[in-house]
VEXTORKE-394864 format. One record per atom (N, C-alpha, C, CB): z negated, x, y; atom name. Coordinates in nm, 3 decimals. Atoms other than C-alpha are relative to their C-alpha. Glycine has a CB too. Layout:
BEGIN
<r w="Z" u="X" v="Y" atome="CA"/>
...
//
This chain:
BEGIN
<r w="0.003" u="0.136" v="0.050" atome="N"/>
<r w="-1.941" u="1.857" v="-4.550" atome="CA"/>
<r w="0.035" u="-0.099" v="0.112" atome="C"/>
<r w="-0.138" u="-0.032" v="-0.059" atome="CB"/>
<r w="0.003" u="0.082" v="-0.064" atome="N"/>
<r w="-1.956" u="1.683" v="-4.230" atome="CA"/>
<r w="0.177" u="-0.008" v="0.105" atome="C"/>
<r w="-0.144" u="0.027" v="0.064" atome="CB"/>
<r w="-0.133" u="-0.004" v="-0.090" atome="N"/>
<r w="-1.611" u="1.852" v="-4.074" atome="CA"/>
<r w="0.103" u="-0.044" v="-0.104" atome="C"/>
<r w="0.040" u="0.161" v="0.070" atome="CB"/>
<r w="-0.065" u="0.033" v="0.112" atome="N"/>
<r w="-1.448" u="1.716" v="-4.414" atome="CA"/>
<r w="0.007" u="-0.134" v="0.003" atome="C"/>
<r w="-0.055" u="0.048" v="-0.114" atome="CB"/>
<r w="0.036" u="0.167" v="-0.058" atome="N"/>
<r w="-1.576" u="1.377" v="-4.320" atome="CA"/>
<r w="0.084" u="-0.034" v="0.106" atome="C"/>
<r w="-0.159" u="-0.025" v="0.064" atome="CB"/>
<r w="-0.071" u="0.032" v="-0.085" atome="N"/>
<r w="-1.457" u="1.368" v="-4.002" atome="CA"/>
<r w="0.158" u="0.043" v="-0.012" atome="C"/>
<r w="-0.066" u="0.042" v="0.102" atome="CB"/>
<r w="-0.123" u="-0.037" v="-0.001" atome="N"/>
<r w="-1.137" u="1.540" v="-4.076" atome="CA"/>
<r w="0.086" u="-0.104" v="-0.083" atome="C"/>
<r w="0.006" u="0.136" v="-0.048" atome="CB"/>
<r w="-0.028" u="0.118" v="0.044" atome="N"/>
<r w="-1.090" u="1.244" v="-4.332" atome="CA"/>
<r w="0.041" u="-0.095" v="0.077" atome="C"/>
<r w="-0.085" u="-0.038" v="-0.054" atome="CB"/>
<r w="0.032" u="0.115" v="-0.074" atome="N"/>
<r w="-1.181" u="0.987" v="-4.146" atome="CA"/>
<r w="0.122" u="-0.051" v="0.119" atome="C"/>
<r w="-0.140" u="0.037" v="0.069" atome="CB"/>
<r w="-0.073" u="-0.003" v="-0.061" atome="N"/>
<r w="-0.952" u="1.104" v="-3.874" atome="CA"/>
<r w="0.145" u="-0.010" v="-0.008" atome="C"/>
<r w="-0.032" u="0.061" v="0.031" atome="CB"/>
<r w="-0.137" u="-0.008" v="0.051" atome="N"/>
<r w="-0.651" u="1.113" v="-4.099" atome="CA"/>
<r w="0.030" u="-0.108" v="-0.056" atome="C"/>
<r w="0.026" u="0.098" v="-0.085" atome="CB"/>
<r w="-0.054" u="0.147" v="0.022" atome="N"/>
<r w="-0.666" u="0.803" v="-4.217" atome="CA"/>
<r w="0.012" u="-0.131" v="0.132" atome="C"/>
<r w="-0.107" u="-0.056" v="-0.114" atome="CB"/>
<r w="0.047" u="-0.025" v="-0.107" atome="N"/>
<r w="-0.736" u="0.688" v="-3.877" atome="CA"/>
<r w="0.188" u="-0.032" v="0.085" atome="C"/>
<r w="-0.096" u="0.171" v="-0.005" atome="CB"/>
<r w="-0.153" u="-0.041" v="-0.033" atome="N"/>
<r w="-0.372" u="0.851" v="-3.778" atome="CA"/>
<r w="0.119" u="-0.061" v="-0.091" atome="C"/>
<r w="0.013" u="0.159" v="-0.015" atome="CB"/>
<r w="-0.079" u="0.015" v="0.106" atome="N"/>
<r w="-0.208" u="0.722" v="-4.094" atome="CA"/>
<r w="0.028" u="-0.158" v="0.055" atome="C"/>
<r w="-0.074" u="0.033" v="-0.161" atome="CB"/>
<r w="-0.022" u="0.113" v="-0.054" atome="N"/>
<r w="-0.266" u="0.370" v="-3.965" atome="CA"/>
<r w="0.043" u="-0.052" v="0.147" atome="C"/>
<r w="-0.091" u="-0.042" v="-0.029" atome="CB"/>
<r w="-0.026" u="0.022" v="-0.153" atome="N"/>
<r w="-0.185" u="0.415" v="-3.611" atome="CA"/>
<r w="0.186" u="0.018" v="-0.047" atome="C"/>
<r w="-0.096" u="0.151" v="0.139" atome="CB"/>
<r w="-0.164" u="-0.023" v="-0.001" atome="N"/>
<r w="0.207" u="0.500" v="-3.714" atome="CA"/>
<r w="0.058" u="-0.124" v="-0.062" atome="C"/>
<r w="0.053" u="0.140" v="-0.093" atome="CB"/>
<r w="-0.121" u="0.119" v="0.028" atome="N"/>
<r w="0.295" u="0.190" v="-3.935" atome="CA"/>
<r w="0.020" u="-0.078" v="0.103" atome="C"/>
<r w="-0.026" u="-0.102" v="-0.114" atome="CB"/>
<r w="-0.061" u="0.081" v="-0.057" atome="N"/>
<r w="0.515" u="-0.068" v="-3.817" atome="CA"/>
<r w="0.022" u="-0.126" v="-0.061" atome="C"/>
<r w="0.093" u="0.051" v="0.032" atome="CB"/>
<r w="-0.031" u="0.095" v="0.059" atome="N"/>
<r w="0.566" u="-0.414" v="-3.898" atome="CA"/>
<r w="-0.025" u="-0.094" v="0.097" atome="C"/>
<r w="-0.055" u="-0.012" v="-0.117" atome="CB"/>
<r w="-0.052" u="0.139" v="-0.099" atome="N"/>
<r w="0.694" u="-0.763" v="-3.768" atome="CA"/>
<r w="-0.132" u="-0.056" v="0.040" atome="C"/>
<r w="0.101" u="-0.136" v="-0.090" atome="CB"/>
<r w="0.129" u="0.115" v="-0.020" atome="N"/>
<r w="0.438" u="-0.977" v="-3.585" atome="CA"/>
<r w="0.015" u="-0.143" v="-0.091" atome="C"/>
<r w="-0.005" u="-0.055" v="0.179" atome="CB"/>
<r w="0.026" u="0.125" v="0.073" atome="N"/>
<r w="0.341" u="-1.278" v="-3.740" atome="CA"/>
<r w="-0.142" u="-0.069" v="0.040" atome="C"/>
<r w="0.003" u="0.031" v="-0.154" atome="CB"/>
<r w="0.093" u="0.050" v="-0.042" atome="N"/>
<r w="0.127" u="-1.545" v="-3.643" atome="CA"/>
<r w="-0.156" u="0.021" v="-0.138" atome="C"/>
<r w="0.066" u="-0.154" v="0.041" atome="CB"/>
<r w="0.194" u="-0.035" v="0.103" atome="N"/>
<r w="-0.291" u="-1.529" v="-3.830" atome="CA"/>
<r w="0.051" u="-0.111" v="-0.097" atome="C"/>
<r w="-0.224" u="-0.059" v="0.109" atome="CB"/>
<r w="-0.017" u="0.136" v="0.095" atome="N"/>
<r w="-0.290" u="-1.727" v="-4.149" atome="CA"/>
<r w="-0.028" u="-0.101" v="0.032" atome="C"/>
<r w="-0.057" u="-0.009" v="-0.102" atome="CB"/>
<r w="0.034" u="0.173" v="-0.020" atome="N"/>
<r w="-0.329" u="-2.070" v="-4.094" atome="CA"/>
<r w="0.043" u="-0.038" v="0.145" atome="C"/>
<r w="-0.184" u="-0.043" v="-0.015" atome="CB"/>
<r w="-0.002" u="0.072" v="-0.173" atome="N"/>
<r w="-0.227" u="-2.047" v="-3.736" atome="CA"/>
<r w="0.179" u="0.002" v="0.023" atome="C"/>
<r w="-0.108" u="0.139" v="0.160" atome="CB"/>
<r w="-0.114" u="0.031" v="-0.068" atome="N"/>
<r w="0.144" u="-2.118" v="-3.595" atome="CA"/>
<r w="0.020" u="0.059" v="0.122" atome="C"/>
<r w="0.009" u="-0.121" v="0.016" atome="CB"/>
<r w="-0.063" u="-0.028" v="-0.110" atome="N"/>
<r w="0.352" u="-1.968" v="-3.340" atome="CA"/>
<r w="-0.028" u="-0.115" v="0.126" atome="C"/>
<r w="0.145" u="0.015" v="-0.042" atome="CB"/>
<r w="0.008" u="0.107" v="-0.147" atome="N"/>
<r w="0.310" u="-2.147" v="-2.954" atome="CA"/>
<r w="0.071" u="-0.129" v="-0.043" atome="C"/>
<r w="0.094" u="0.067" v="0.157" atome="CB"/>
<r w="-0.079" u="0.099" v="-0.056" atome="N"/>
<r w="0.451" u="-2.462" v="-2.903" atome="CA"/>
<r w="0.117" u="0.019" v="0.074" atome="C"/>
<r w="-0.068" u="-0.063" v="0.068" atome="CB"/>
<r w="-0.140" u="-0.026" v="-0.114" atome="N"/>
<r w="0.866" u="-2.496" v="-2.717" atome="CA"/>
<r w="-0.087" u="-0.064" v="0.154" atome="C"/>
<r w="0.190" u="-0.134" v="-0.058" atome="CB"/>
<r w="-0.004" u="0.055" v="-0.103" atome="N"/>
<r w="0.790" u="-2.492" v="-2.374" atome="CA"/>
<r w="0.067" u="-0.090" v="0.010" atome="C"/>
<r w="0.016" u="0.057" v="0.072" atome="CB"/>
<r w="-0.042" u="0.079" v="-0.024" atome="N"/>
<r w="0.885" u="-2.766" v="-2.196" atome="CA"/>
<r w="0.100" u="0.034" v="0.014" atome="C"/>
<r w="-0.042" u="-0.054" v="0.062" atome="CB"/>
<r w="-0.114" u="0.012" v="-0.001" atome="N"/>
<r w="1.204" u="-2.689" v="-2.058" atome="CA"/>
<r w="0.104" u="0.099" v="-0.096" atome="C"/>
<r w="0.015" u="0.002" v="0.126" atome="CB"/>
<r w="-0.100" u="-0.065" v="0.053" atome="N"/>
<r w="1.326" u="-2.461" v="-2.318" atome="CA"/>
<r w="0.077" u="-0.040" v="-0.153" atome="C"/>
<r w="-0.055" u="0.122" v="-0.001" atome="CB"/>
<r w="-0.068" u="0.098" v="0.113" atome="N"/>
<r w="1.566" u="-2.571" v="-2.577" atome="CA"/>
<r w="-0.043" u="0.080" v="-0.124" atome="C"/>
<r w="0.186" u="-0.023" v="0.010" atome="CB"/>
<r w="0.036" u="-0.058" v="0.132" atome="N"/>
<r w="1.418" u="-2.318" v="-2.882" atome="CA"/>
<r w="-0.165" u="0.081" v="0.037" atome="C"/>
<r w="0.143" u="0.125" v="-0.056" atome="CB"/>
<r w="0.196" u="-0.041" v="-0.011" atome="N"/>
<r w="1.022" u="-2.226" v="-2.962" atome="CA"/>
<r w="0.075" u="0.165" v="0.043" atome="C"/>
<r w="-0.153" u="-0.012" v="-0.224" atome="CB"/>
<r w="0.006" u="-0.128" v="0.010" atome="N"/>
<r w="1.061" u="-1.849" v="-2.824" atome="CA"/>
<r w="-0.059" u="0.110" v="-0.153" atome="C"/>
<r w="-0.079" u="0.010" v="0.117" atome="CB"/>
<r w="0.087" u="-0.093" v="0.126" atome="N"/>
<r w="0.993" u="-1.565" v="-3.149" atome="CA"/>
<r w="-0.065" u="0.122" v="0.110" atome="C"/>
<r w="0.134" u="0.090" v="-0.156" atome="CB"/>
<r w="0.075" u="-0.069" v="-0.060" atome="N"/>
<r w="0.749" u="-1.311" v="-3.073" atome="CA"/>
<r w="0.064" u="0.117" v="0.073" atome="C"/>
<r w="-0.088" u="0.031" v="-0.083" atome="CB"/>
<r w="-0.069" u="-0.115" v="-0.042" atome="N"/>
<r w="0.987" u="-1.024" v="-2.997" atome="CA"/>
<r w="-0.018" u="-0.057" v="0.169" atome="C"/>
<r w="0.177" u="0.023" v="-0.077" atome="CB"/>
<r w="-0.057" u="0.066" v="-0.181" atome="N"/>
<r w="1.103" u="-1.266" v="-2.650" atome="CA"/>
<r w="-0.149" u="-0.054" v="0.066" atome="C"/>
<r w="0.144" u="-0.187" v="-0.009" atome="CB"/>
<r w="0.093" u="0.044" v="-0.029" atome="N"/>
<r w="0.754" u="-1.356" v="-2.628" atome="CA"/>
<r w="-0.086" u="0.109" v="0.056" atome="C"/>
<r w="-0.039" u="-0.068" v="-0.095" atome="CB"/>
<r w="0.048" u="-0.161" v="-0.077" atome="N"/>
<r w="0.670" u="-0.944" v="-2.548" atome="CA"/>
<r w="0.070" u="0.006" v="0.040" atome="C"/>
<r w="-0.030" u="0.131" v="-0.045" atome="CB"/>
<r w="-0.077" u="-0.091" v="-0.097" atome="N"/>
<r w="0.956" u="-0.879" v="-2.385" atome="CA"/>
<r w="-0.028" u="0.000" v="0.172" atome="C"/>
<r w="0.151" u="-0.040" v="-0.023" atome="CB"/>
<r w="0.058" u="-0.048" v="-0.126" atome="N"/>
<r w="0.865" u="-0.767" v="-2.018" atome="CA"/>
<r w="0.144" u="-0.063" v="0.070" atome="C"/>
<r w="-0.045" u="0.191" v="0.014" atome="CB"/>
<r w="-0.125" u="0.020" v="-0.063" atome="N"/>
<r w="1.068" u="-0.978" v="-1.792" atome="CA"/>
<r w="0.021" u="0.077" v="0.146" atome="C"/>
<r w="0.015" u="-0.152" v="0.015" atome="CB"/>
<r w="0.008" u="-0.081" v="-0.104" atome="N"/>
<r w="1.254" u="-0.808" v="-1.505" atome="CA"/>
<r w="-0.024" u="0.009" v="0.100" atome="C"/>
<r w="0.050" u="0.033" v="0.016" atome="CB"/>
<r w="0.041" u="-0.015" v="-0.123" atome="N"/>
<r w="1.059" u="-0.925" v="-1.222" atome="CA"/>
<r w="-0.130" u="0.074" v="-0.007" atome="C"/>
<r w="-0.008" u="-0.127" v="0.067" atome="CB"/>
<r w="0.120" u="-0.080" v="0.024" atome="N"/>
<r w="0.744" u="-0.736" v="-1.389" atome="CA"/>
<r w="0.081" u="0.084" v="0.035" atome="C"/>
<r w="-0.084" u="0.013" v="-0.128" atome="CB"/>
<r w="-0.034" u="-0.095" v="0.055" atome="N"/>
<r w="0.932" u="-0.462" v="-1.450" atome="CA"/>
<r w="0.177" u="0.035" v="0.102" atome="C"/>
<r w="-0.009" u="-0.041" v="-0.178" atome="CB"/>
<r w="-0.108" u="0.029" v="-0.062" atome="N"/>
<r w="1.203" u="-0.447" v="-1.183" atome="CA"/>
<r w="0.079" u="0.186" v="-0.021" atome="C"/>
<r w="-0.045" u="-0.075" v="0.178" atome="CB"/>
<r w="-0.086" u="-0.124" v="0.036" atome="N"/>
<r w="1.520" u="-0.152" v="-1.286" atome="CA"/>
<r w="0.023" u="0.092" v="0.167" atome="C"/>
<r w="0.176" u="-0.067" v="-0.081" atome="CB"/>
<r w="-0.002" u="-0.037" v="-0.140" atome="N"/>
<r w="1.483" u="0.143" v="-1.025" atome="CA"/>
<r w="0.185" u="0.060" v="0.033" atome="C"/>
<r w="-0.142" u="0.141" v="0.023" atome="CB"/>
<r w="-0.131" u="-0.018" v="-0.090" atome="N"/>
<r w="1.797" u="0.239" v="-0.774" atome="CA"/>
<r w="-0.026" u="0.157" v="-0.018" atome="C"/>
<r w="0.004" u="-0.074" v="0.184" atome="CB"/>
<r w="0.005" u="-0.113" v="-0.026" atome="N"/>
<r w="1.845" u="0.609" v="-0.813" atome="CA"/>
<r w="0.147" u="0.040" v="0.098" atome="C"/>
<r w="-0.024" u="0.066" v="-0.135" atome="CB"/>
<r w="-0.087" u="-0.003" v="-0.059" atome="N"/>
<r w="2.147" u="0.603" v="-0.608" atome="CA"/>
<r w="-0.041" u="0.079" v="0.155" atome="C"/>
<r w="0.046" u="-0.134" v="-0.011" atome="CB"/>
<r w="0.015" u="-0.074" v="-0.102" atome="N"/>
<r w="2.160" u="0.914" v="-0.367" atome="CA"/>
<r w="0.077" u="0.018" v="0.141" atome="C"/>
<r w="0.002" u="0.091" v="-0.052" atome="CB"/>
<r w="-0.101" u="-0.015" v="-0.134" atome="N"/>
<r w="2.273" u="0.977" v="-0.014" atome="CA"/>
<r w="0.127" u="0.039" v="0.033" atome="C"/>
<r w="-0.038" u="0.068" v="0.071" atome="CB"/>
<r w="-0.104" u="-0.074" v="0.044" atome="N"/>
<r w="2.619" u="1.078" v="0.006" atome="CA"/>
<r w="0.044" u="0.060" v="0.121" atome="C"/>
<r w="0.104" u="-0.076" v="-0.073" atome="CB"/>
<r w="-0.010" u="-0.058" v="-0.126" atome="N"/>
<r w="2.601" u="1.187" v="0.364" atome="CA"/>
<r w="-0.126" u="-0.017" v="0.114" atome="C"/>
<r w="0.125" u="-0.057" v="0.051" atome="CB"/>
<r w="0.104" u="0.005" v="-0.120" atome="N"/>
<r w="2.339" u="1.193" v="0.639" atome="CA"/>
<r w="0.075" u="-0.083" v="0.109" atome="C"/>
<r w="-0.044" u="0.159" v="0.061" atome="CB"/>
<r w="-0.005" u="0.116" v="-0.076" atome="N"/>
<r w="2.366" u="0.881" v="0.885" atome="CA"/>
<r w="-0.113" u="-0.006" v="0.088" atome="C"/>
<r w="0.007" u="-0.113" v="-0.080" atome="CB"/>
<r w="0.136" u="0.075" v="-0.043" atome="N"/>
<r w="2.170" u="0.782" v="1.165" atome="CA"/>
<r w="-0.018" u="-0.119" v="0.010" atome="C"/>
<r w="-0.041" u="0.026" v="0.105" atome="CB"/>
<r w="0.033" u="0.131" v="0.028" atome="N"/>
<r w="1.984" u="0.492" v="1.175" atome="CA"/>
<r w="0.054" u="-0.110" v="0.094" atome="C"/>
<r w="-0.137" u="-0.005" v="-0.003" atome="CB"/>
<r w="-0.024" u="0.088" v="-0.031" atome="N"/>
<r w="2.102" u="0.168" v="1.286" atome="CA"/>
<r w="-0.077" u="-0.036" v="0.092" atome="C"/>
<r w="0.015" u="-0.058" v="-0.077" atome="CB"/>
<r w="0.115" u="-0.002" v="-0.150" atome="N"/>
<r w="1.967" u="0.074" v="1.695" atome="CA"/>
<r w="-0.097" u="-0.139" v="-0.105" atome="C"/>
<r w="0.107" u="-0.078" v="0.237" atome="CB"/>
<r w="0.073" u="0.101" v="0.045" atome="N"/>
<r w="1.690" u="-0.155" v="1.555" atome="CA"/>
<r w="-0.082" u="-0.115" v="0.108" atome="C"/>
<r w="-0.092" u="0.072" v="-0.082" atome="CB"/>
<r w="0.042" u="0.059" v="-0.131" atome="N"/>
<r w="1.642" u="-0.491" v="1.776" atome="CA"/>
<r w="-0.100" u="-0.041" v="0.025" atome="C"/>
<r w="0.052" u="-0.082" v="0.036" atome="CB"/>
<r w="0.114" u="0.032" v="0.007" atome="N"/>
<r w="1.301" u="-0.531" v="1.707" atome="CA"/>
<r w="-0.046" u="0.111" v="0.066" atome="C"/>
<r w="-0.048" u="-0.034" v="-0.122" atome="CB"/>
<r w="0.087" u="-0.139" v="-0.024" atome="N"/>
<r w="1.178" u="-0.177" v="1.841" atome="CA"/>
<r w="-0.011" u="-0.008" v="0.139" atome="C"/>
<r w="0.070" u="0.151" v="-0.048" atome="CB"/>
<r w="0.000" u="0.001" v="-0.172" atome="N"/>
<r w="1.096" u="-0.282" v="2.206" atome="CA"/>
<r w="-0.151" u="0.045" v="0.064" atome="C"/>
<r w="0.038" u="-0.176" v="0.063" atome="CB"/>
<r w="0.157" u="-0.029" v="-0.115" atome="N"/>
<r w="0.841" u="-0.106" v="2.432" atome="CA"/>
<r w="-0.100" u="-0.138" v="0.016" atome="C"/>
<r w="0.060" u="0.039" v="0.199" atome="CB"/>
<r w="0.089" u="0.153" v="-0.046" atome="N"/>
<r w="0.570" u="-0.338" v="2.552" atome="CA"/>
<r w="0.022" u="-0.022" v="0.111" atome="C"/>
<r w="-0.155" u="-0.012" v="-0.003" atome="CB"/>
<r w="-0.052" u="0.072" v="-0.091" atome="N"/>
<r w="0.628" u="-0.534" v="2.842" atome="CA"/>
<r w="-0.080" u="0.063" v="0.099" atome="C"/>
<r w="-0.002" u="-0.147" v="-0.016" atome="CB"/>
<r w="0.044" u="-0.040" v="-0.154" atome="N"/>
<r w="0.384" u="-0.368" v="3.087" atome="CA"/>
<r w="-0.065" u="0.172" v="-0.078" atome="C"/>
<r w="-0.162" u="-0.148" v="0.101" atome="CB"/>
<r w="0.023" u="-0.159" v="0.008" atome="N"/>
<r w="0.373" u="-0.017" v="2.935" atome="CA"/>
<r w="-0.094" u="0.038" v="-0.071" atome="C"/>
<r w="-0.027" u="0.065" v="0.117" atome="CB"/>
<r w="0.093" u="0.001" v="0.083" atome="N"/>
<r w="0.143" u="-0.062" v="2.678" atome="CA"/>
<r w="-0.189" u="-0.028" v="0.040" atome="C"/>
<r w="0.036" u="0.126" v="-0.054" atome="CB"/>
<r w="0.124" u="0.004" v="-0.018" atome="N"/>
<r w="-0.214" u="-0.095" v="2.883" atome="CA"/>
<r w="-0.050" u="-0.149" v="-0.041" atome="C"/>
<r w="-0.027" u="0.044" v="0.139" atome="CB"/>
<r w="0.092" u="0.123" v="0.080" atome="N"/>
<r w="-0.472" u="-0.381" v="2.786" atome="CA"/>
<r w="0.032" u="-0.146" v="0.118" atome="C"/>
<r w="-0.223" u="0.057" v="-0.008" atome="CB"/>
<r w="-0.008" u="0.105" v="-0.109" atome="N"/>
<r w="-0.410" u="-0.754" v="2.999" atome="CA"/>
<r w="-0.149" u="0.061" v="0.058" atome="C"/>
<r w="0.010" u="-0.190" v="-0.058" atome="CB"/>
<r w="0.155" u="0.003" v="-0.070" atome="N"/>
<r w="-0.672" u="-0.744" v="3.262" atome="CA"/>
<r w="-0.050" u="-0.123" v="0.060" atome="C"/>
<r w="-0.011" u="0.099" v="0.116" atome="CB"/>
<r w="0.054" u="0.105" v="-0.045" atome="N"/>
<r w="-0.914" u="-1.029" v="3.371" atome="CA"/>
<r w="0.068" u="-0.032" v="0.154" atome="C"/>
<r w="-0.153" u="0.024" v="-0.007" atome="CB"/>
<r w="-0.008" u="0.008" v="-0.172" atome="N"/>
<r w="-0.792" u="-1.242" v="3.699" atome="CA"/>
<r w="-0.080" u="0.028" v="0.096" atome="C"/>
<r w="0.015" u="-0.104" v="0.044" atome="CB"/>
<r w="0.152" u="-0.054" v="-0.095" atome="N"/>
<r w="-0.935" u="-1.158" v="3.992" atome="CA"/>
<r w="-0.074" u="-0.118" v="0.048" atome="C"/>
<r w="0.033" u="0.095" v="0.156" atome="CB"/>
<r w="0.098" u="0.158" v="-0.052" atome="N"/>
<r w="-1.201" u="-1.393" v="4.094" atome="CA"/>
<r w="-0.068" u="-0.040" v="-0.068" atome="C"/>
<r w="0.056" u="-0.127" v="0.025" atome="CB"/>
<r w="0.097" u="0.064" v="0.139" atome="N"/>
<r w="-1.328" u="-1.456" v="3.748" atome="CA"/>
<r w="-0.127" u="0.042" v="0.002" atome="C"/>
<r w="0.047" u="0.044" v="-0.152" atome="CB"/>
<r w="0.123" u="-0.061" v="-0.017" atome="N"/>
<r w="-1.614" u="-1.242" v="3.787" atome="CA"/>
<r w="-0.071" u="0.035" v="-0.171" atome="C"/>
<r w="-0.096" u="-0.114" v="0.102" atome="CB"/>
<r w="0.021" u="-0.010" v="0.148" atome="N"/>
<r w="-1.662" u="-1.251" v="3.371" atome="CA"/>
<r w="0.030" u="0.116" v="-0.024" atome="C"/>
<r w="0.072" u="-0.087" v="-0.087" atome="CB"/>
<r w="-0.025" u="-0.164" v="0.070" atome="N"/>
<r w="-1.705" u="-0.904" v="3.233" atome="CA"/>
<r w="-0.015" u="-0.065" v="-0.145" atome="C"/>
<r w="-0.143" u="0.156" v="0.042" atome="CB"/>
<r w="0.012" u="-0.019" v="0.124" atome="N"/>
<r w="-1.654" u="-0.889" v="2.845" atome="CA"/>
<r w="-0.120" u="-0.035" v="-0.045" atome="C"/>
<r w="0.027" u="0.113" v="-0.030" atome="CB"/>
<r w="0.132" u="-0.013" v="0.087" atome="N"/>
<r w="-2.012" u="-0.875" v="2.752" atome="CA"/>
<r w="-0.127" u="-0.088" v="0.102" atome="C"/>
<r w="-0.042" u="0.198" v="-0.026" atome="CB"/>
<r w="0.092" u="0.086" v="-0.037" atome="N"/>
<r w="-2.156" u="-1.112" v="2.988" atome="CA"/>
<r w="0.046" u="-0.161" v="-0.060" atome="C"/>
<r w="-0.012" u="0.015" v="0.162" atome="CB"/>
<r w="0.027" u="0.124" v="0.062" atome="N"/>
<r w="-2.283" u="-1.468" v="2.850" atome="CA"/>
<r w="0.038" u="-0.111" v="0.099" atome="C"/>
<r w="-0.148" u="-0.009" v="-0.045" atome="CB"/>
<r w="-0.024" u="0.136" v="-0.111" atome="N"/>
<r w="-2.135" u="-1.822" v="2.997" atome="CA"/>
<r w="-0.138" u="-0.055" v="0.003" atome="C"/>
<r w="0.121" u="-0.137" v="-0.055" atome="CB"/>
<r w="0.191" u="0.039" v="0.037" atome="N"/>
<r w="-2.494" u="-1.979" v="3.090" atome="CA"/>
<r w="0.030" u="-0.191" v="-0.083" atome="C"/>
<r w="-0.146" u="-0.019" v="0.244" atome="CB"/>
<r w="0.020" u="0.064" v="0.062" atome="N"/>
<r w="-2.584" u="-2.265" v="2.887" atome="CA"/>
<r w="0.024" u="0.032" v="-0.170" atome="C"/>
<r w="0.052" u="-0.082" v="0.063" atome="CB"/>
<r w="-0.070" u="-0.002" v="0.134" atome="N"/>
<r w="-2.450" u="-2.121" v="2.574" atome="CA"/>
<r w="-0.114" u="0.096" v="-0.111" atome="C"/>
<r w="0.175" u="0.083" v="0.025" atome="CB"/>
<r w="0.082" u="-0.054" v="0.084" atome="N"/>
<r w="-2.653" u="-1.967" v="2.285" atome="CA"/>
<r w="0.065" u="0.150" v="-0.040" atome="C"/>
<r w="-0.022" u="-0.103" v="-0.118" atome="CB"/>
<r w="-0.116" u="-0.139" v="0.052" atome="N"/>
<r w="-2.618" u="-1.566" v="2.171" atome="CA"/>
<r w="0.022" u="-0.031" v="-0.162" atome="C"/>
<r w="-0.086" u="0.199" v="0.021" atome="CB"/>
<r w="-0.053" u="0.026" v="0.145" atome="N"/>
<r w="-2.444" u="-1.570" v="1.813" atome="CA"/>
<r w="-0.141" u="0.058" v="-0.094" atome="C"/>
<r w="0.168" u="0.101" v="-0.036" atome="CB"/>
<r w="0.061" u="-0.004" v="0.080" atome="N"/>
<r w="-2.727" u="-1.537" v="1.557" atome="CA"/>
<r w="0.010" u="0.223" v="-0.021" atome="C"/>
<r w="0.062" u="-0.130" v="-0.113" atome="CB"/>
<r w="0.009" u="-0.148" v="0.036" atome="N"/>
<r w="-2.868" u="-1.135" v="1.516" atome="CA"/>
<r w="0.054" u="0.066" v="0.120" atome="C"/>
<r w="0.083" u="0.043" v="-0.136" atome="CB"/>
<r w="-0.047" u="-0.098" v="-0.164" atome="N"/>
<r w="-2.734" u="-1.048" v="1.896" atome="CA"/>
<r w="-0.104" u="0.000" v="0.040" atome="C"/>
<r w="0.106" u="-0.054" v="0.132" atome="CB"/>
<r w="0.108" u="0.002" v="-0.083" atome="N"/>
<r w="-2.945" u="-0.911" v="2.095" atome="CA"/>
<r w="-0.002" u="-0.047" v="0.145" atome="C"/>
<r w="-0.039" u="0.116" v="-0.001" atome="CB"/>
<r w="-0.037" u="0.080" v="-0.128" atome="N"/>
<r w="-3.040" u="-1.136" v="2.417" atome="CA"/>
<r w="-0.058" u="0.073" v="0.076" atome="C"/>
<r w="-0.039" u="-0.144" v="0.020" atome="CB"/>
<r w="0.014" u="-0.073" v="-0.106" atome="N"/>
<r w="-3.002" u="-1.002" v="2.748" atome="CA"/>
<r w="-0.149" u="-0.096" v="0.087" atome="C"/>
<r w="0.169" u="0.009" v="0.084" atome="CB"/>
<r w="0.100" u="0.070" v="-0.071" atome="N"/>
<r w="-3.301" u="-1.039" v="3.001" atome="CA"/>
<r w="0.058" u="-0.108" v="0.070" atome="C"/>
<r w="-0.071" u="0.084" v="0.089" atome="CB"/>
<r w="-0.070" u="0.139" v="-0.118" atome="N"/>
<r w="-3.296" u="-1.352" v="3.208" atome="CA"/>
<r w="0.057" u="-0.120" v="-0.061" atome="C"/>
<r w="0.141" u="0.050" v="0.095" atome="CB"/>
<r w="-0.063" u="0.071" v="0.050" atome="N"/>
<r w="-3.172" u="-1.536" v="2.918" atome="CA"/>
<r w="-0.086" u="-0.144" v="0.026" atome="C"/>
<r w="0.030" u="0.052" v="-0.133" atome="CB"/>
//
C-alpha cells in the first residue's frame, strides 16, 4: 500500500517536472519597467539570458608547437641577494625591544623594568 503511494506520488511528481511553457508575469502583476537607457521593455527570454561576461566562451585552441617563453622583464633577482635589510649600526634597537615612554599594545606581555 505504502510503495503504491509513493510510487504514485513520485510519478506525478516526474510528470510535472518535464512540461514546458512560456514565462509570464503572476496575474495581476506586469513585466519590469524599460530600463532607463534601453529603447524596448526587455521579454523574459533576454531577461534569463546569461550575459557573456557571466559566462565568458572558453579558448580551446591548442599548441601547435613547443616555444620557449618570452625573457620576462619583471623577473629580477633581489638587489642584495635576497637576505632581510639589517638595522644601522649605532641604533642599538633590537626588534623586540620597547622605545621608553611608550605603552605595550594592549594583551602584550610587559617586560621587567617597564
Amino acid at each position: 500500500m505504502k510503495l503504491t503511494r509513493i510510487i504514485l506520488v513520485s510519478s506525478v511528481l516526474l510528470v510535472g517536472c518535464g512540461r514546458v511553457a512560456d514565462l509570464k508575469p503572476a496575474a495581476g502583476q506586469s513585466l519590469p519597467v524599460k530600463p532607463l537607457m534601453a529603447r524596448t521593455t526587455p521579454t523574459p527570454a533576454e531577461l534569463l539570458a546569461i550575459p557573456t561576461y557571466a559566462k565568458p566562451s572558453r579558448v580551446d585552441e591548442l599548441m601547435k608547437r613547443s616555444e620557449p617563453r618570452p625573457q620576462d622583464p619583471f623577473n629580477l633577482p633581489p638587489p642584495t641577494g635576497g637576505s632581510a635589510p639589517s638595522l644601522p649600526p649605532g641604533s642599538g634597537n633590537a626588534p623586540n625591544q620597547q622605545q621608553p615612554g611608550t605603552q605595550p599594545a594592549p594583551g602584550m606581555p610587559t617586560t621587567p623594568g617597564d
